[in-house]
C-alpha positions as YAML, in Angstrom:
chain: A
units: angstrom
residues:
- id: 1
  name: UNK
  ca: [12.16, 63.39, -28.41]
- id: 2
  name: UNK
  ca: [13.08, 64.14, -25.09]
- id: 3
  name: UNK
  ca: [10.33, 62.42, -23.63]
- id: 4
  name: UNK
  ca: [11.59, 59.50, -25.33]
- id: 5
  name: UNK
  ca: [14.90, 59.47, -24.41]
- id: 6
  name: UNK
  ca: [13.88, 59.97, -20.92]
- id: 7
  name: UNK
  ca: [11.67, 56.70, -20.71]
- id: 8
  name: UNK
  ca: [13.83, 54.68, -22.58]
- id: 9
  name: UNK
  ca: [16.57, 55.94, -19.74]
- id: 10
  name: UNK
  ca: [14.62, 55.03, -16.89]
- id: 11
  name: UNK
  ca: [13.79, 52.14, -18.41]
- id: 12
  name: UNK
  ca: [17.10, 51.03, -18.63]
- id: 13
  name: UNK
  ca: [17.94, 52.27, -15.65]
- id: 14
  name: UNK
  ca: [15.20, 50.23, -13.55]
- id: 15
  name: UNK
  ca: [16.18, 46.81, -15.76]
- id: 16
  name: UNK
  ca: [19.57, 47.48, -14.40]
- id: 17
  name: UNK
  ca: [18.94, 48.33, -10.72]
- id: 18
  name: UNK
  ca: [16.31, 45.33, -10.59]
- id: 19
  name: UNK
  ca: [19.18, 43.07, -12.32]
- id: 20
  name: UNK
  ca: [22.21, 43.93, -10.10]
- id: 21
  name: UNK
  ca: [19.74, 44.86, -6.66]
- id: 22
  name: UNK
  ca: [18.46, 41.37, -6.83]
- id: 23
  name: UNK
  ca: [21.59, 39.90, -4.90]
- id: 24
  name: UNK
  ca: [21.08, 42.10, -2.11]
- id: 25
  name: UNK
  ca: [17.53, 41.38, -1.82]
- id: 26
  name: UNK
  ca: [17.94, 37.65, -1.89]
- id: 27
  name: UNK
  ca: [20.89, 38.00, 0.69]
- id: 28
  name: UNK
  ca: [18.19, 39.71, 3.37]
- id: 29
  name: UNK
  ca: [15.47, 37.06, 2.78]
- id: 30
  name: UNK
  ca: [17.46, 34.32, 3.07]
- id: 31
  name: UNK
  ca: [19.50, 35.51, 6.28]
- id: 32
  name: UNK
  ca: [16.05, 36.44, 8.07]
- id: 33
  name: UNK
  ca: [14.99, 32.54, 6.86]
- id: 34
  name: UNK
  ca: [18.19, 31.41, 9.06]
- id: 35
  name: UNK
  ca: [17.04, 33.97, 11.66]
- id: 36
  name: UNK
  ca: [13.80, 32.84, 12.07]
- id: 37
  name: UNK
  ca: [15.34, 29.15, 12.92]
- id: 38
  name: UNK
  ca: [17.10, 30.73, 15.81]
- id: 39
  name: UNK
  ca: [15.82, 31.08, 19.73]
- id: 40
  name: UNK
  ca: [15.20, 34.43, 20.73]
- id: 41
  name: UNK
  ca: [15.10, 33.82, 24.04]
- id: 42
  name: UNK
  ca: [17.26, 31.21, 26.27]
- id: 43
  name: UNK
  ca: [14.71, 28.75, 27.90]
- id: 44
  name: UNK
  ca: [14.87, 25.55, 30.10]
- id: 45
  name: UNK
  ca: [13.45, 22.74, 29.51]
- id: 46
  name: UNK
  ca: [12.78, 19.11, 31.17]
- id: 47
  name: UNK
  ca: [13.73, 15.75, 29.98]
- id: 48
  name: UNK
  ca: [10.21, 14.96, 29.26]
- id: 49
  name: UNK
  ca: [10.21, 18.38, 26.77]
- id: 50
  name: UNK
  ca: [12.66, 17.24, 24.69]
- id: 51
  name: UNK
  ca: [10.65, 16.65, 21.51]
- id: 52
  name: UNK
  ca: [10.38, 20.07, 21.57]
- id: 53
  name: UNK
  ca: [14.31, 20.36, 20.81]
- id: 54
  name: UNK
  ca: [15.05, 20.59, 17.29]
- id: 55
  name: UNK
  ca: [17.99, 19.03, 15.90]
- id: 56
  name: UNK
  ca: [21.10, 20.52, 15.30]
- id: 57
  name: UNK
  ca: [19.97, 22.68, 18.62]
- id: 58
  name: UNK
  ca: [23.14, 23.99, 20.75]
- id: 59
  name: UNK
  ca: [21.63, 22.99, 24.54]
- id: 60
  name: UNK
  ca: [23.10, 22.32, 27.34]
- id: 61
  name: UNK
  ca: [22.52, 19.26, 29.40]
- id: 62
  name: UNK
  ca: [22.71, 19.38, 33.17]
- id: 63
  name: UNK
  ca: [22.82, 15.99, 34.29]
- id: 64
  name: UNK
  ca: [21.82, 14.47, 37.93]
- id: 65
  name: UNK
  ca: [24.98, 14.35, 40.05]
- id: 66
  name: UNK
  ca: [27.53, 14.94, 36.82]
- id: 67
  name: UNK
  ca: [29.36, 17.74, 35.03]
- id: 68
  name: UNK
  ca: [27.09, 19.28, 32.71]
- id: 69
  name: UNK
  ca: [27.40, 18.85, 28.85]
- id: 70
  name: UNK
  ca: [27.31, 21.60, 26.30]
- id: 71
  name: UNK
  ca: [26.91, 20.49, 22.48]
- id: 72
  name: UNK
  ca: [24.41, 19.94, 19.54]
- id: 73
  name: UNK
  ca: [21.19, 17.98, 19.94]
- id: 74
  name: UNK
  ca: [21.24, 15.21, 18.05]
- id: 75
  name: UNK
  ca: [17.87, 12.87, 18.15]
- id: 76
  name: UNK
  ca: [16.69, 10.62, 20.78]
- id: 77
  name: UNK
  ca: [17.23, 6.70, 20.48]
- id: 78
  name: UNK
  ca: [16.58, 3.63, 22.28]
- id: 79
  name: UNK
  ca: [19.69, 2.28, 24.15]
- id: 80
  name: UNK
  ca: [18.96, -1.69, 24.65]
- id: 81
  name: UNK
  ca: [21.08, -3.41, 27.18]
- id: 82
  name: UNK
  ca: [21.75, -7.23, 27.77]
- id: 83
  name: UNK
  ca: [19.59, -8.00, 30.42]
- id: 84
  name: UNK
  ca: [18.05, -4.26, 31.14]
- id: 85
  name: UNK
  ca: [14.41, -2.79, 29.81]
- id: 86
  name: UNK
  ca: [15.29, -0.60, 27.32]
- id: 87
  name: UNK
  ca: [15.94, 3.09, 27.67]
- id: 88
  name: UNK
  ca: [15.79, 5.77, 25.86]
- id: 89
  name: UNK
  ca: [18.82, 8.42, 25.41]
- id: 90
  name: UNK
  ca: [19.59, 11.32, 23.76]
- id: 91
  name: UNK
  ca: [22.18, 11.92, 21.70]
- id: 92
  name: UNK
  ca: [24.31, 14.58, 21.66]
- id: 93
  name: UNK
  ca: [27.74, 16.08, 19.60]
- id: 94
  name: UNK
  ca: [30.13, 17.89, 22.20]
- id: 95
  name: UNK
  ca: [30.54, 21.52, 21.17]
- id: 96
  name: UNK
  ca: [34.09, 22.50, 20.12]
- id: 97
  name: UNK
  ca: [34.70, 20.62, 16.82]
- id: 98
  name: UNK
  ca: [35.41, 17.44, 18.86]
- id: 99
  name: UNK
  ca: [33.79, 14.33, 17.16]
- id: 100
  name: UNK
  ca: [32.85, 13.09, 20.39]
- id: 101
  name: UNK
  ca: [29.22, 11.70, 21.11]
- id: 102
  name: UNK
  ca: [27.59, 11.40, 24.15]
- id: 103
  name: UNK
  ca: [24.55, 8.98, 25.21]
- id: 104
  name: UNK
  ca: [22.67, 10.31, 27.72]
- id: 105
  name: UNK
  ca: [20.10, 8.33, 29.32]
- id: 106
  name: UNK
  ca: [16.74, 11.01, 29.87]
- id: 107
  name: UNK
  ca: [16.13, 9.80, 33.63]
- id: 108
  name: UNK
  ca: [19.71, 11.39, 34.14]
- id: 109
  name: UNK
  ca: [18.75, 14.32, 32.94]
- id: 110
  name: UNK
  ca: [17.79, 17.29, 35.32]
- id: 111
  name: UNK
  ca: [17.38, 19.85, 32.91]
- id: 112
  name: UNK
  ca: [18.36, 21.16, 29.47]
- id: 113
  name: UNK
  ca: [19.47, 24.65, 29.06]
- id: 114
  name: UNK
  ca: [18.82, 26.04, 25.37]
- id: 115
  name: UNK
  ca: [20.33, 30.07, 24.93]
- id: 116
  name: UNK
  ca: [19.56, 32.46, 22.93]
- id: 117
  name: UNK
  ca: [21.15, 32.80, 19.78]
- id: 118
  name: UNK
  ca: [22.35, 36.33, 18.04]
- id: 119
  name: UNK
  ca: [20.76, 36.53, 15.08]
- id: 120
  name: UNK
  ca: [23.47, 38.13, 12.60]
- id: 121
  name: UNK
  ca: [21.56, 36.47, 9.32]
- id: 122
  name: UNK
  ca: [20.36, 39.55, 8.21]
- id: 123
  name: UNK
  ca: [22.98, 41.97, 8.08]
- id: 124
  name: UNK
  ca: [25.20, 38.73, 7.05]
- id: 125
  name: UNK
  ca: [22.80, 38.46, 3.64]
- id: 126
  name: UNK
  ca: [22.94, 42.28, 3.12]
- id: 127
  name: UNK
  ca: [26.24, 42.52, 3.00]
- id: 128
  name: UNK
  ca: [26.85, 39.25, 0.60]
- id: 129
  name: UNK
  ca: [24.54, 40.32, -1.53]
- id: 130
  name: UNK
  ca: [25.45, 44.05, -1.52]
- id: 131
  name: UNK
  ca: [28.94, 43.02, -2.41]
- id: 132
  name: UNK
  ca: [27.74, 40.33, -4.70]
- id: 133
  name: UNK
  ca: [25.70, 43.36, -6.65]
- id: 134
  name: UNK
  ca: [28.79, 45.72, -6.29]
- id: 135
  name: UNK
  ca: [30.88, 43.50, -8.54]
- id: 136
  name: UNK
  ca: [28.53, 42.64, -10.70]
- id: 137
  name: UNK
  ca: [27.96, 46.70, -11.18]
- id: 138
  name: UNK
  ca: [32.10, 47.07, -11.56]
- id: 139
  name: UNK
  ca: [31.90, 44.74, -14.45]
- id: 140
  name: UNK
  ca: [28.84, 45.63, -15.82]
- id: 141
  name: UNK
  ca: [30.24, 49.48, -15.89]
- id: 142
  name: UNK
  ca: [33.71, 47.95, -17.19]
- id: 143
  name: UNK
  ca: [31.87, 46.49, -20.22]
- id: 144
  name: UNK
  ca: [30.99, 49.70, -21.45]
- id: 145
  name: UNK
  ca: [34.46, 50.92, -21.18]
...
């Protein structure tokens, strides 16, 4: 009998840590997915590089004779003007919740400047999902009150 009531506790007790551990354990793989999107290491690039940008990149753009720009890559795009060949630019969001968009033509472009990012994902998923299981364990326990 005792070896019965033993299984059928650890049992219940493994359906319950797998149930309300899940959260936490979802939480770490999906901040070391965001992670994994992230540079390590800050890098410089050349104009003729940038398909190796991804978008949504934060970079910063140092420009031939100009202030440079900081902000979020955007894409690349062909800029036609009236009575010019057409040139290609890249597009870019100015960092600091500004709406502002820039179009910068690539022979203008000296270099592009992409840092390194802390990667917080982790720890940020762990602790979601730890507090996401803690609640679900207060009311879980409060049920059985």
């Amino acid at each position: 009998m005792k070896n019965c009531t033993f299984i059928l506790f650890f049992t219940l007790f493994t359906l319950v840590a797998a149930t309300l551990g899940s959260c936490t354990i979802v939480g770490l793989i999906t901040g070391a997915a965001i992670d994994a999107k992230q540079p390590k290491n800050e890098r410089t690039i050349q104009s003729g590089e940038i398909a190796e940008l991804k978008k949504n990149a934060l970079v910063t753009v140092y420009r031939k004779d100009l202030e440079p720009l900081t902000g979020f890559y955007r894409g690349t795009i062909d800029v036609k003007s009236p009575g010019k060949s057409d040139t290609a630019a890249m597009l870019l969001n100015k960092k600091g919740g500004s709406s502002e968009q820039y179009y910068i033509p690539l022979e203008q472009i000296d270099h592009i400047y992409i840092p390194a990012r802390k990667s917080n994902g982790k720890l940020v998923g762990l602790a979601v999902g730890g507090v996401v299981d803690l609640a679900l364990c207060l009311i879980w326990l409060n049920a059985w009150r």
